[in-house]
N, C-alpha and C positions, 0 to 999 in steps of 0.2 A: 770942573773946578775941584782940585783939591783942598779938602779941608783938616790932611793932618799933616808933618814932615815925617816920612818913611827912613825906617833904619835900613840898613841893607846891612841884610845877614848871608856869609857864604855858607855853600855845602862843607860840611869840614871831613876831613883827608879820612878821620877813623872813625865812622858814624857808629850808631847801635843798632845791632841786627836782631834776631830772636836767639841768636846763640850767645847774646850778648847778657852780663851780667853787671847790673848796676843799683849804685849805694845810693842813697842820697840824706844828708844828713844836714839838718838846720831847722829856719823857721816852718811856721806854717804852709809857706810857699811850696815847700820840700812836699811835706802832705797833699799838696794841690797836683804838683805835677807826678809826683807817685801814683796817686790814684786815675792821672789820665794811660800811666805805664801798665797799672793792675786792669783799666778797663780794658786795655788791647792786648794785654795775656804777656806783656813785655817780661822777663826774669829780673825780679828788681826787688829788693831790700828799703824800707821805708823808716828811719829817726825808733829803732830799738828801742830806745831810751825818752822818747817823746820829743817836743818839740825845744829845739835848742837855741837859743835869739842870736847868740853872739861867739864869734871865734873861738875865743878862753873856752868855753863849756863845751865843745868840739874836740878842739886839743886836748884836753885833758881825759878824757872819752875813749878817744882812739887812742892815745899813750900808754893807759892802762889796757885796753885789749893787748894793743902789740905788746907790753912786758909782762901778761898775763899775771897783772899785779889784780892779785881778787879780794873782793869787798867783804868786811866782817865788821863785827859788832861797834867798831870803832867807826865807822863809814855812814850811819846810820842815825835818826834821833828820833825821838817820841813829840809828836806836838797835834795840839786837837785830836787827840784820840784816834791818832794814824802814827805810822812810822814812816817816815820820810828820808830820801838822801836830795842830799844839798848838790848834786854834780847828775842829780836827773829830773825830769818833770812830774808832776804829778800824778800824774795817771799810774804810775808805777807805786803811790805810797799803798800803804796795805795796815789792815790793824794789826796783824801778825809780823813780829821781828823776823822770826823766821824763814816767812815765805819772803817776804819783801828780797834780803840777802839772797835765796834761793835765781829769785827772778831777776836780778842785778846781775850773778855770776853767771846767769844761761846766759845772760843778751851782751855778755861779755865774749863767753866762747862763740855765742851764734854772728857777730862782730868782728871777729877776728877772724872765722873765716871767709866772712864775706869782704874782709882787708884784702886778703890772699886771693878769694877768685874774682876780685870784679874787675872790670873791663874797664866801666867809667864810674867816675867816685864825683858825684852835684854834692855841692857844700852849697848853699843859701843861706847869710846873711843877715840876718834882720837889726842889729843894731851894734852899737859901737861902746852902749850905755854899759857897764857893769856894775854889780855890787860886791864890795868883798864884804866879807864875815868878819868883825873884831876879834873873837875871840880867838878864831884858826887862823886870822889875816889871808882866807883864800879867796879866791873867788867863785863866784856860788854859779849855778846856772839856771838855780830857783830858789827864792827865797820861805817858801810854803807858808805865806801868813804870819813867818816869824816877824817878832817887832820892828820897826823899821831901824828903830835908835841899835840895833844891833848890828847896823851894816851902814856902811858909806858908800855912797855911789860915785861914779869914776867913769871918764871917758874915753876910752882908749885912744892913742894919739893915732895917725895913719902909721907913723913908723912901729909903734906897739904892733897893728894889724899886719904890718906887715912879718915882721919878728915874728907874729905868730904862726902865720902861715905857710912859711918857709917852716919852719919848726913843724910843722902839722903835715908837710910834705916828708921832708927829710924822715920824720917816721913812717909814712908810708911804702915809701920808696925802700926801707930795709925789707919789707917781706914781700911786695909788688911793684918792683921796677919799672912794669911797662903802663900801665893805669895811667887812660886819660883823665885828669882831672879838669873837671867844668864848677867854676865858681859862679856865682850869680849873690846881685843882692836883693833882697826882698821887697817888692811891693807894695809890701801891709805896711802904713802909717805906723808910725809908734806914739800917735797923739798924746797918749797920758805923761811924758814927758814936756810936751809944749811944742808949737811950729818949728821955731828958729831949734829946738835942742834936736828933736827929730831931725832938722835938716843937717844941724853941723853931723848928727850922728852916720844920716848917709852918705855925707860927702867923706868924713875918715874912713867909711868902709871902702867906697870906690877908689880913695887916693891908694891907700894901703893895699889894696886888692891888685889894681895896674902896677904896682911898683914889683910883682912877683909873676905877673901874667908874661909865659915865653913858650910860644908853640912848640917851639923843638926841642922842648922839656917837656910839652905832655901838656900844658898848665895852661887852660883856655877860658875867656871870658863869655859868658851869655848875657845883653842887657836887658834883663825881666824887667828891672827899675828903671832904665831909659825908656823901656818900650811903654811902662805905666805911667810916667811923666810926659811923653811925648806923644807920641801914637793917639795915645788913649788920654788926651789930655781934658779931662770931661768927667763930670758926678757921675753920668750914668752909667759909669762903668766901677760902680762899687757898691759895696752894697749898703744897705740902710745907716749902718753906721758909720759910712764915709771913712772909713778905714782900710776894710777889707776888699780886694777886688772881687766882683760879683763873677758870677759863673759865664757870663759874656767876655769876659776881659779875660778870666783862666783862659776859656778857648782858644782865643785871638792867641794870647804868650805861647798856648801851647804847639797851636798850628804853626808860629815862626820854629819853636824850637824842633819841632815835628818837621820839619823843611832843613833845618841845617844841623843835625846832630842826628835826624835817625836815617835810614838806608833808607833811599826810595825803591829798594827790593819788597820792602816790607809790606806798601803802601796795597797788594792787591789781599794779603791773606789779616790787615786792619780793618778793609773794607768787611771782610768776609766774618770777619770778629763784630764788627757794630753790628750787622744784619740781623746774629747770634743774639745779641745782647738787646737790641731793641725787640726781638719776636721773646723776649724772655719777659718781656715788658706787656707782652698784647692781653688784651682782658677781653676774652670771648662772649658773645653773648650765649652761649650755649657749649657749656663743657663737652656734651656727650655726642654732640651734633657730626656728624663725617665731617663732615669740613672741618673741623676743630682738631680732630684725632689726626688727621690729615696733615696737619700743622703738626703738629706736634710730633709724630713720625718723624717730617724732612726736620726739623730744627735739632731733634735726638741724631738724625743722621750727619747732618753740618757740624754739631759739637763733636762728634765723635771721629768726623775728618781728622777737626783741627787736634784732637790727642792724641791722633796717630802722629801726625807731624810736630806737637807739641806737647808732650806726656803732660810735663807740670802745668798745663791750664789746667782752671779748673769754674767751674759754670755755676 
């Protein structure tokens, strides 16, 4: 008896090999399948700038990498006894004006070239919701705790998402022509807007997302969010706060996306990379014991394979 409806995902034509280099930039999601990329040693680049919800704060991102338009005092504000920019996440704000600016213009060069060599560029999705700023009428990509009455929220239409993503391409494609791009939308709920807003919020992403999707442009869909809605149609596959998918459900998305986006070339020196990583994991009952040293010899020797054939791993 089956008890879910299966998506059927093909092999696709330009998979990711390990000489492969890939971007990925958006929500939380982006962070999820990144760190399945960083577990198997994949060359991969993960959200520079932290985690990004929606298009607009994407676009604007990479725009400024590619016109190497750099961030200064004006880019910048002081609030709760940090400095913060409005077009990054938090994780980046600093009590020092200085550094903050500093660390804003590296993750702009270190961005730009990873515009220029990657192979596949994952944009994820997470909502359709924006707020712009009154006073600069932009649109933010984090609001840091500033006042709410200082911002209006806004829904972006499908044809807005679409506008933008075409535009998010079109700059792309002046410094990297050949870049497969894989769009996906995000999984993670956006509850604190409400059911029905979350949803209209996912269905403009998906409308606007199809309306730009054309293989023989480069430009491919992945459905992390069908496959969370459908497949995985069940609480248990989230975690406590019914929001987030639990680390059973990353799996699952990852193993589909692991089947039709990376090289089944890859699939014997992944194997050889878990073994790696779980023996990295083992808790001896006796450090000093032969048997222990023993281990620990062949696992120094297995890592040291894989840096022969993979310099940039690293354990």
């Amino acid at each position: 008896m089956k008890l879910s409806t299966s998506i059927l995902l093909e092999r696709q034509a330009t998979p990711i090999t390990y000489s492969s280099k890939v971007l990925l930039l958006g929500s939380c999601f982006a962070q999820n399948i990144g760190a399945k990329l960083e577990y198997y040693k994949f060359q991969h680049y993960t959200n520079p700038f932290g985690v990004l919800f929606h298009p607009v704060a994407i676009e604007k991102l990479i725009t400024r990498a590619i016109d190497q338009r750099w961030f200064d005092a004006s880019d910048v504000f002081f609030q709760n006894e940090q400095w913060h920019c409005f077009l990054t996440h938090s994780k980046l704000s600093n009590p020092s004006k200085e550094q903050l600016i500093t660390a804003l213009n590296q993750g702009l060069t270190t961005l730009r070239g990873f515009l220029e060599e990657a192979t596949h560029v994952v944009f994820t999705f997470g909502t359709a919701w924006v707020y712009r700023h009154l006073q600069t009428n932009t649109v933010v990509a984090n609001c840091h705790k500033v006042p709410q009455k200082e911002f209006v929220k806004q829904l972006l239409s499908p044809d807005d998402v679409s506008d933008v993503l075409l535009e998010i391409e079109a700059q792309l494609r002046t410094i990297n022509p050949t870049c497969s791009i894989i769009n996906t939308v995000s999984p993670v709920r956006h509850l604190k807007d409400g059911i029905v807003a979350n949803s209209r919020s996912k269905a403009h992403l998906i409308a606007g997302v199809q309306e730009i999707i054309a293989a023989d442009k480069s430009n491919h869909y992945f459905p992390s969010y069908e496959m969370m809605m459908d497949e995985l149609r069940d609480y248990r596959y989230y975690k406590e706060d019914l929001i987030h998918p639990n680390q059973t459900a990353i799996d699952i998305i990852w193993n589909a996306f692991n089947t039709s986006w990376i090289c089944h070339q890859t699939a014997a020196m992944q194997k050889k990379i878990a073994t790696i990583q779980s023996g990295k994991l083992h808790k001896p009952l006796n450090e000093q014991s032969k048997a222990h040293k023993l281990f620990i010899k062949d696992l120094e020797n297995k890592i040291s394979q894989v840096q022969q054939q993979m310099p940039w791993a690293t354990f």
